[in-house]
Every structure is written in structure tokens, then in C-alpha cells.
C-alpha positions in Angstrom: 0.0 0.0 0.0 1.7 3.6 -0.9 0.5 6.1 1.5 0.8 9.6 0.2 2.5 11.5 2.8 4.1 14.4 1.3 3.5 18.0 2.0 -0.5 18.1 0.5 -1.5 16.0 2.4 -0.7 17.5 5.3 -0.5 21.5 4.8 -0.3 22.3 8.3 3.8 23.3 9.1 6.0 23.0 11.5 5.9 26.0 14.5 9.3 28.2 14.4 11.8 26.4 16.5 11.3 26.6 20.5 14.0 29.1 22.4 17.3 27.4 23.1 17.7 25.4 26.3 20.6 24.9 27.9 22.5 21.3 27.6 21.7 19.8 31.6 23.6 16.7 32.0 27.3 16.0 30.8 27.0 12.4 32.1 24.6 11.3 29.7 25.0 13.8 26.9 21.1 15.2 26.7 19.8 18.0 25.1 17.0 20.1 26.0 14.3 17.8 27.5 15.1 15.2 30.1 14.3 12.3 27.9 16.9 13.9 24.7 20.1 11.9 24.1 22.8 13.1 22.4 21.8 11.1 19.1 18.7 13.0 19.5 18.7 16.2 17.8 19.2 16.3 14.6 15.6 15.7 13.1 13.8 18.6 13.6 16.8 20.5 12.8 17.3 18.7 9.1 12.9 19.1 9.4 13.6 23.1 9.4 16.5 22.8 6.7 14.0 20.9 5.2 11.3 23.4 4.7 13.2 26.2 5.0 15.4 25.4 1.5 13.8 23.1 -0.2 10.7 22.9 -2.5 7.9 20.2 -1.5 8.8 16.7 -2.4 6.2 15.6 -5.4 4.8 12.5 -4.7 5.4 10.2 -1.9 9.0 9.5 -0.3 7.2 7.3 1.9 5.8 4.1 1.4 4.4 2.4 4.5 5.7 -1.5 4.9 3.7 -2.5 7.6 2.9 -2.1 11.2 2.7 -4.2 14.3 1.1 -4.1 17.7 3.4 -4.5 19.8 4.5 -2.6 22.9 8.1 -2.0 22.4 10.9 -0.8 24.8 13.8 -1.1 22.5 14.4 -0.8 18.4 17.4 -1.7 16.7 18.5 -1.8 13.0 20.9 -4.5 12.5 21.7 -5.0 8.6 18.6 -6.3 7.3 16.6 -7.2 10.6 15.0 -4.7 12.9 15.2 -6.2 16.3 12.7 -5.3 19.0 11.9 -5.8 22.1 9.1 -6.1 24.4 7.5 -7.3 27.5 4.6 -9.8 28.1 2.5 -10.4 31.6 2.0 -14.1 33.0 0.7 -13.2 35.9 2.3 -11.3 38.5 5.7 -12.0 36.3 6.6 -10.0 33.4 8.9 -12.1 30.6 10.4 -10.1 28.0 11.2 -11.4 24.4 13.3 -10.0 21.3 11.4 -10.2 17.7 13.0 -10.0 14.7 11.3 -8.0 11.6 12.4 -8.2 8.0 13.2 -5.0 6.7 12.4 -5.4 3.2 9.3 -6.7 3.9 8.5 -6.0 7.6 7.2 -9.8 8.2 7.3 -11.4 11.7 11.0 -13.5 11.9 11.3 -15.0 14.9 10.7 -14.7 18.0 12.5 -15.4 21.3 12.6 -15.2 25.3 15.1 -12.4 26.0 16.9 -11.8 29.3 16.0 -8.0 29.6 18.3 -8.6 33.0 21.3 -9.5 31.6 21.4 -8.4 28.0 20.8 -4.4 26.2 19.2 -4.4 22.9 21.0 -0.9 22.2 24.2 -2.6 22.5 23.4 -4.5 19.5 26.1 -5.4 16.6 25.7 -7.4 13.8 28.5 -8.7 11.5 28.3 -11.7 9.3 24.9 -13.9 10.1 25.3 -13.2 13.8 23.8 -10.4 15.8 25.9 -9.9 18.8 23.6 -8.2 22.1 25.9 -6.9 24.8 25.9 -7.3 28.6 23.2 -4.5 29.6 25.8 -2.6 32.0 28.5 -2.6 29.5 31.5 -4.6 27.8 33.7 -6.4 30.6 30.3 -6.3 33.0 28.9 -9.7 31.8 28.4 -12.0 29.0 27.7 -11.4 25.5 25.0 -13.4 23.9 25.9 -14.1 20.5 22.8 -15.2 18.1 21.9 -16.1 14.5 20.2 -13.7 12.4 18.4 -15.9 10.6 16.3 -18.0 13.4 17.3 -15.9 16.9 18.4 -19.2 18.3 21.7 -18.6 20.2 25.0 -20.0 18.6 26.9 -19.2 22.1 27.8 -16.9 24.9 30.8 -15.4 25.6 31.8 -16.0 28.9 32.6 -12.2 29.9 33.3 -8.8 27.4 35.0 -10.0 23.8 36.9 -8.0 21.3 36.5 -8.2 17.7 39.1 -8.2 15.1 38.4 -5.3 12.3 37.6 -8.5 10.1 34.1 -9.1 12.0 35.3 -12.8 11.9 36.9 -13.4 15.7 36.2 -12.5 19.6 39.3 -12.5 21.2 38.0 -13.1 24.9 41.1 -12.3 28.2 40.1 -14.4 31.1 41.8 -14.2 34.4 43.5 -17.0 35.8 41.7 -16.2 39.1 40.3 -13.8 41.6 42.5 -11.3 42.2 45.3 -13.0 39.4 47.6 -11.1 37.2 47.9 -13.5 34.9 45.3 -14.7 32.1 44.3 -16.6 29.5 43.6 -15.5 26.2 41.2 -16.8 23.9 40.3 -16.8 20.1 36.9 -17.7 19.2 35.0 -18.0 15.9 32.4 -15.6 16.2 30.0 -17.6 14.2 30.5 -21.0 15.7 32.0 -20.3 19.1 34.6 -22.8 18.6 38.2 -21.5 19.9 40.3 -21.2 17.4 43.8 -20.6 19.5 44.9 -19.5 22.7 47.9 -18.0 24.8 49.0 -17.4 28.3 49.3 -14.2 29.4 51.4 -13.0 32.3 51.0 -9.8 33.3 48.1 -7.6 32.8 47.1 -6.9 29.5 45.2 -5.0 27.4 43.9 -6.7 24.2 42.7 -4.6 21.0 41.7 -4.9 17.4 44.9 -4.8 15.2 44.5 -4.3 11.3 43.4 -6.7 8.9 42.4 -9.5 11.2 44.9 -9.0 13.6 45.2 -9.1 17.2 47.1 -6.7 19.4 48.4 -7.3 22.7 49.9 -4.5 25.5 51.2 -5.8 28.9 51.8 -3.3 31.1 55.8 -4.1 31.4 55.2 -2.7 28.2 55.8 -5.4 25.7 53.5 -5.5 23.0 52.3 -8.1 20.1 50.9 -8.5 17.0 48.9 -11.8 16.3 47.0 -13.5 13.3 43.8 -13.0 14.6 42.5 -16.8 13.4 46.0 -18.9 14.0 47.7 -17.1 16.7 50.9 -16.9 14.6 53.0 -13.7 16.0 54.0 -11.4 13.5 55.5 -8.7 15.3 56.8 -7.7 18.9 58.3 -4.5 20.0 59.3 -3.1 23.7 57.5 -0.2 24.1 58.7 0.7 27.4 56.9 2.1 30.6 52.7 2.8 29.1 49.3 3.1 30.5 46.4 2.9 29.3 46.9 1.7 25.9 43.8 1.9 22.9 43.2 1.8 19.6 41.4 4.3 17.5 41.2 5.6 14.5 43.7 2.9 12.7 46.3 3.7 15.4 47.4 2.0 18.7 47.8 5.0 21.5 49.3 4.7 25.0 50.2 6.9 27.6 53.7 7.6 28.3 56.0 9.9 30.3 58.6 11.2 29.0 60.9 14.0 30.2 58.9 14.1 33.2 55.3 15.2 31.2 52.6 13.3 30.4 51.9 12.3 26.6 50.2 10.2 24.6 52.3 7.7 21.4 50.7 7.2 18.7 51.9 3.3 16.9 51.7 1.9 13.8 49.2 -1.1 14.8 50.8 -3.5 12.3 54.5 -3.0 12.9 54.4 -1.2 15.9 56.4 1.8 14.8 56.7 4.8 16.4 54.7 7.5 14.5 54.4 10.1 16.9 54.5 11.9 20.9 52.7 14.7 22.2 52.3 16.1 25.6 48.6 16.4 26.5 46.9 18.0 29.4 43.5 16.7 30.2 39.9 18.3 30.3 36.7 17.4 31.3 36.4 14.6 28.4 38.8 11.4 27.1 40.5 10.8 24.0 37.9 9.6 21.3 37.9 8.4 17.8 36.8 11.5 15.1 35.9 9.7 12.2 39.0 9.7 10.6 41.2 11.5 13.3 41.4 11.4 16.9 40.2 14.2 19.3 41.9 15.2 22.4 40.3 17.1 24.9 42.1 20.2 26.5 40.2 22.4 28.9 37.4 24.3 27.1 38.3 23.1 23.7 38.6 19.9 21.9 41.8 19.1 19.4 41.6 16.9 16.8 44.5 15.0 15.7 45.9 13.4 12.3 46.7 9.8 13.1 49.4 9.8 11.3 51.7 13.0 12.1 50.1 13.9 15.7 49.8 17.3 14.0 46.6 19.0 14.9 44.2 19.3 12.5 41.4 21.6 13.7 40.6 23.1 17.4 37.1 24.0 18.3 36.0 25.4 21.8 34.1 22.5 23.2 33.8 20.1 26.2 32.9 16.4 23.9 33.1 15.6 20.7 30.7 12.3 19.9 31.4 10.4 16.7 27.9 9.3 15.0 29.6 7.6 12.0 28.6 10.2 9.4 29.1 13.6 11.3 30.4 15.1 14.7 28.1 16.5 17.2 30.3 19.1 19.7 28.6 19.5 23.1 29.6 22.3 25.8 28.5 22.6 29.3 30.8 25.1 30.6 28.5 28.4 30.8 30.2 30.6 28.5 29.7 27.3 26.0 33.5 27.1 25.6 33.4 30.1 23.5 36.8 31.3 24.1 39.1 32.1 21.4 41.5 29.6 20.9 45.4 30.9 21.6 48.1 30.9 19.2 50.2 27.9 19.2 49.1 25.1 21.3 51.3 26.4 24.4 52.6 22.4 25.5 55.6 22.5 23.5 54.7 21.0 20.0 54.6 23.8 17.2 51.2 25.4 15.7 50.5 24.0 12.3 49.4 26.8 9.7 46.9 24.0 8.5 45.2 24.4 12.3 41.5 25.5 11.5 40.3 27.7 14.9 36.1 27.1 14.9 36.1 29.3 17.6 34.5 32.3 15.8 31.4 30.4 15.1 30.5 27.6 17.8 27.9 29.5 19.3 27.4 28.9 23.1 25.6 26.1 25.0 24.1 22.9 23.7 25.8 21.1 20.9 26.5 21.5 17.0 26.9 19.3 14.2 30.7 19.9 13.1 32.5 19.4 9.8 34.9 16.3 10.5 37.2 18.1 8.2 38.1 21.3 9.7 35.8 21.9 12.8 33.2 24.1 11.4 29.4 24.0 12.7 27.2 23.4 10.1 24.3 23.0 12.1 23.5 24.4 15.7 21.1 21.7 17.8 20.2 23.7 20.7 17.0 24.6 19.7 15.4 21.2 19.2 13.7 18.7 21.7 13.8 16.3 19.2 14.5 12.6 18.8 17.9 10.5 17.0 18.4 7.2 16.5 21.2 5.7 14.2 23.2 2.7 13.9 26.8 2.1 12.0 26.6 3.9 8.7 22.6 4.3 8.3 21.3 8.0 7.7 20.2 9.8 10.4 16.3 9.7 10.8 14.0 11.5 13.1 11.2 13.2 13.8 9.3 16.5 15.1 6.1 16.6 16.1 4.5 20.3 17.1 1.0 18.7 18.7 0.2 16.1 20.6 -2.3 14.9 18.2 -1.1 16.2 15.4 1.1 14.9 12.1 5.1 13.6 12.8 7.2 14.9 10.7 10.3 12.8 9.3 13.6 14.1 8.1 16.7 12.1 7.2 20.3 13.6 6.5 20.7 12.7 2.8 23.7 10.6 1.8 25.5 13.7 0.6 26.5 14.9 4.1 25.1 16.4 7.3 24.8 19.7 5.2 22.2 18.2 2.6 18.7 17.8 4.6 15.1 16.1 3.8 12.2 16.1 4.6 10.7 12.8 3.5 6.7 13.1 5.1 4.3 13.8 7.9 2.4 10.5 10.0 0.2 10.4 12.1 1.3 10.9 15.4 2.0 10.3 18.0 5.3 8.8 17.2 8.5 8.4 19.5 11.7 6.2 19.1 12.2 6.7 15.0 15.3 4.4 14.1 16.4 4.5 10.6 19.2 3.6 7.5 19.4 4.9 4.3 16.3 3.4 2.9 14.1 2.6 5.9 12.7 4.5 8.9 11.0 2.7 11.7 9.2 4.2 14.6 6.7 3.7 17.6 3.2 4.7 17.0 1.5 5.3 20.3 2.4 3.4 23.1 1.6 -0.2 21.8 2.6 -0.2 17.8 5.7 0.1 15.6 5.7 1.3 11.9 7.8 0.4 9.2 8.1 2.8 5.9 11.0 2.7 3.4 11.7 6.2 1.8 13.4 7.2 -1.2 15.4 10.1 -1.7 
């Protein structure tokens, strides 16, 4: 059935955009309203861009797929399954179970008993013909239930938080030796059959990580570190890296913490060989070091840096307390009252030399709230304090969201169009009311009321 849900059918438009409201929690990265994540405020914004630039759609963009009753807590995209779940009375008990939808199609999959205790839907990955649901308070907090996205019947569980290789093909799983041991096992499994594929004895504490292609990397804390075939084990490199904390891997690049000369810094290693690419000293803000999409953003007081992977050499500077990485853009937050609005100095003042590449935002962040940055130099593109509305978004799927300016009036959708975070649509109005909108770049799904779920796919 094709619903006609452009802008004839529904003539009535979005209100102007409420006043600003001030960002209220750093822990949880909300905007506006209480219930606001920081996925969740880019609709209504691409809604305005929408309407504001761009002529009506003709015809439909939507096409309505199907719709369910069911009263769901969670909603997941995962490749071509949307995963949801939902809870059921017997009794005085309440059981919860996780459904799987076809996308194309949205028919009824499968259905089975979830353990809403143990397990988070929103912690959902899918690679291969597995769907991986993490432990509900985080990796390293409790087992990882690892199913097949075909049926939902469970190929195994991982006994504690896994790793995978870049490859999507192995969890490499470090178990202690025993409460309160330094030493551990590790373990390669097959992610899709659970069968170990090799394993080695580790003696001192140490950090495991994704390597490149496939491979496994390995960072005791004496500071020897390994690269390993992720399916045979074979070692293919080791290197002394000396005394290092806190070792990670972003951005295509292992990084630990180091002193050196008495100051704290942060080495940057080629994953694969383990080269030496770079050292700079760093002095902490309110945030951590985080992947940018392709660089790496260090946090420095009231402003974020972000870093080539490569050279170390700063790429851009903007004044800003977090930088969140949502795959296809960067969304800067500030919570510091002036909105981190200072003007960034010259030079970086902690000994490594000012690039005349460095790109200083500064001039137009704006105060308060967050902003959807340009990954390549910094520059908002689109201010997100004024919106109380909804985001959801998985992996490399197109932002999708809605607004909706009654309580009983139309939703309306927008997605960010493939083009970048700049190009905006507006792809219809429903009927509301609608909450939870998840979406990818051909399919938006969202609740309807309190005890229904709507597929459409869109077209742009």
C-alpha cells in the first residue's frame, strides 16, 4: 500500500523552533528535554533545513511497509533485521522477548525469550549472520550473547566482554587465571560458531585490542606488545614499548600513555609494525581521548583538538567540552557556561609547534548545547540547541527523526541525505504520536503510540 504522505497531504507546518535550552547533563550527553540523548537532535533540525530550502517533495517519499502491535521498549537496526523488544505479563511475572522484523518486507521472523536482566538491545552489533547483544551494563560487566540472524536461536555466549578483530570474523576473549590473578588466558573464538580457534598465556596484565586486517594486538603493562594473526595465533611482530598506560586503539592507530621528560603524553603506533609515528604532551579536560571519524580528538580544557593519526599534528581546534562520533558527522557539546566560546590561543602552548593548517572554529560555535561539526576542519554546520527532538542511528545508516508540534497532530520525518550532514530532507508527515524513530538509508522505523511500531522505506 503507498501512503501519500508528502506536503498536500498535510498542509499544516512546523511551528518556528522553540527558544534554546541549555544542555543539563554531561554524564549522559542530553539536550533540552530530560528524555533527549545526544543522538537526538538532529531531526527537527534537518525538518527546518527541510522546509526552509527546499521545495515540496512531489509525490510520496514514503511508502508504509507494515505495522505491528506490539509494545516496544527497545528498536534496533541490525543489517537487514529490525530487532525489538518487548515485554509480556504471566501473571504477576513479566517475561520479555526479542522479535525479529524483516526490513524489506517487515514480516514477523522470529521470536524469542530475552533476558532483559542481563542483556541491552541498544548494545546490539551485527556482523556476518550473527547479531551480537551486549551485557546490559556494558563490555567487561557480563556476558555477550551471540545469536543467528536468521532464526534468533543462540550460537553461544561469551563468557565475559569480547573483542573483535576489524575483520568481524573473531572475539578475542582475556580471562583471568583467578580472583585477584595477574595473569590470564587468552582466547580466540569463531564468532560464528563459538569454537576456539587458539589461545595463549598471558602473564601480566594486558590489554587486548583490534589490530588491522584481522589481527590481534596485545599490551602488557611491562610494556611489551604483540601482534597476532587473529584466526591462527601466529605472532607477527613484537616491539618493547617501554613504561605505558592505558593503551587503545582508534582511528587505525594503537595509542598509550607515556612519560617522557617528566610530562605526560600520549604515542601514537603503527598497529601493524608497531612503529613509532608520533608523541605529544597532553593536558586533560573534562572529556577522554575519542575516535573523530578519521582523526582522533583530544580534549584540552574548554576546547577539543583533533589530531591526524598519522603526524600527531593537529588538524582543527574548536571550543568544546565532547566531541561524539555518529559515523557520518560530529556532534560538539559544551557545558561550561560561556559554551566554551573562548578564542583559541596561538600555538598550542605544551611544546609541539602550531600547524598553519590548524582550522580555529572558535569564531562560530555559538554557546551552550551542541552542533553538528564538519569532520574536516571543525566548522558548525548546524546548531542543535534549539530542538527537543529525537535520534536514533546505527553504524553507517542516515540519520532519521522526527518532530512533532501537537500532541495529536502529524510527525514529521527528516533524514540527513547521503550527501553529508549539510544536505537535509524532509521525507513526510504520519500520524502521530510517534517516538523512538530508528532508521538507515532506505528505511525508517518508529513507535506509533504506546503499543505499535511502523515500518516505511523512503526514497530520496
Amino acid at each position: 500500500m503507498v501512503i501519500e504522505l508528502g506536503l498536500a497531504s498535510h498542509p499544516e507546518v512546523p511551528p518556528s523552533p522553540p527558544a534554546g535550552r541549555w544542555w543539563r547533563s554531561p554524564r549522559r550527553v542530553r539536550l533540552a528535554a530530560n528524555r533527549i540523548r545526544p543522538l537526538a537532535a538532529v531531526v527537527g533540525l534537518a525538518l527546518l533545513a527541510g522546509l526552509a530550502g527546499a521545495a515540496p517533495p512531489s509525490g510520496p517519499l514514503l511508502i508504509q511497509v507494515a505495522s505491528h502491535q506490539v509494545k516496544a521498549r527497545d528498536i534496533v537496526l541490525a543489517g537487514d533485521r529490525l530487532l525489538v523488544t518487548s515485554a509480556a505479563a504471566q501473571g504477576a511475572a513479566t517475561t520479555w522477548q526479542l522479535s525479529a522484523y524483516d526490513v524489506l518486507d517487515g514480516e514477523l521472523r522470529w521470536t524469542v525469550p530475552f533476558d532483559a536482566a542481563s542483556w541491552r538491545l541498544r548494545q546490539v552489533r551485527q556482523t556476518g549472520d550473527v547479531v551480537l547483544v551486549g551485557p546490559r551494563s556494558g563490555p567487561g560487566t557480563g556476558s555477550t550473547v551471540v545469536l543467528d540472524a536468521q532464526t534468533g536461536q543462540t550460537r553461544w555466549v561469551a563468557p565475559d566482554g569480547l573483542v573483535l578483530t576489524d575483520d568481524g570474523r573473531t572475539a578475542l576473549i582475556d580471562e583471568p587465571d583467578g580472583a585477584g590473578a595477574t595473569s590470564s588466558t587468552l582466547r580466540a573464538v569463531d564468532l560464528a560458531t563459538g569454537d576456539e580457534l587458539w589461545r595463549a598465556d598471558l602473564a601480566v596484565p594486558t590489554e587486548v585490542l583490534a589490530g588491522s586486517a584481522g589481527q590481534a594486538l596485545l599490551v602488557g603493562t611491562d610494556g611489551r606488545a604483540q601482534v597476532r594473526d587473529g584466526r591462527d595465533g601466529t605472532v607477527l611482530r613484537t616491539a618493547d614499548l617501554g613504561e605505558v598506560s592505558r593503551p587503545d586503539s582508534m582511528a587505525g592507530t594503537l595509542l598509550v600513555r607515556q612519560w617522557r621528560g617528566g610530562e605526560l603524553g600520549v604515542t601514537g603506533y603503527d598497529p601493524a609494525t608497531l612503529r613509532q609515528l608520533w608523541h605529544r604532551p597532553v593536558r586533560y579536560g573534562p572529556g577522554r581521548i575519542t575516535g573523530c571519524g578519521a582523526l582522533i580528538c583530544f580534549p584540552d580544557d574548554t576546547r577539543i583538538e583533533a589530531v591526524d593519526p598519522v603526524t600527531g599534528r593537529t588538524v582543527w581546534r574548536v571550543p568544546a567540552d565532547l566531541v561524539v562520533d555518529f559515523d557520518s558527522y560530529l556532534v560538539a557539546y559544551s557545558v561550561s557556561p560561556d559554551g566554551g566560546s573562548g578564542a583559541a590561543a596561538d600555538g598550542d602552548g605544551r611544546g609541539y609547534p602550531a600547524s598553519a593548517a590548524v582550522a580555529d572554529a572558535s569564531a562560530d560555535a555559538g554557546s551552550g548545547s551542541g552542533r553538528i561539526i564538519d569532520p574536516g576542519t571543525g566548522r558548525t554546520l548546524l546548531p542543535l540547541s534549539a530542538w527537543e527532538t529525537e535520534l536514533e542511528g546505527r553504524g553507517d545508516a542516515t540519520f532519521v527523526g522526527y518532530r512533532q508540534p501537537t500532541e495529536t497532530g502529524p510527525a514529521w520525518l527528516a533524514v540527513l541525505a547521503p550527501a553529508g550532514p549539510e544536505t537535509v530532507r524532509m521525507v513526510g508527515s504520519v500520524p502521530g504520536p510517534v517516538g523512538g524513530c530508528v532508521g538507515d538509508r532506505s528505511t525508517i522505523v518508529c513507535r506509533l503510540g504506546a503499543d505499535a511500531i511502523s515500518i516505511w522505506h523512503y526514497e530520496l
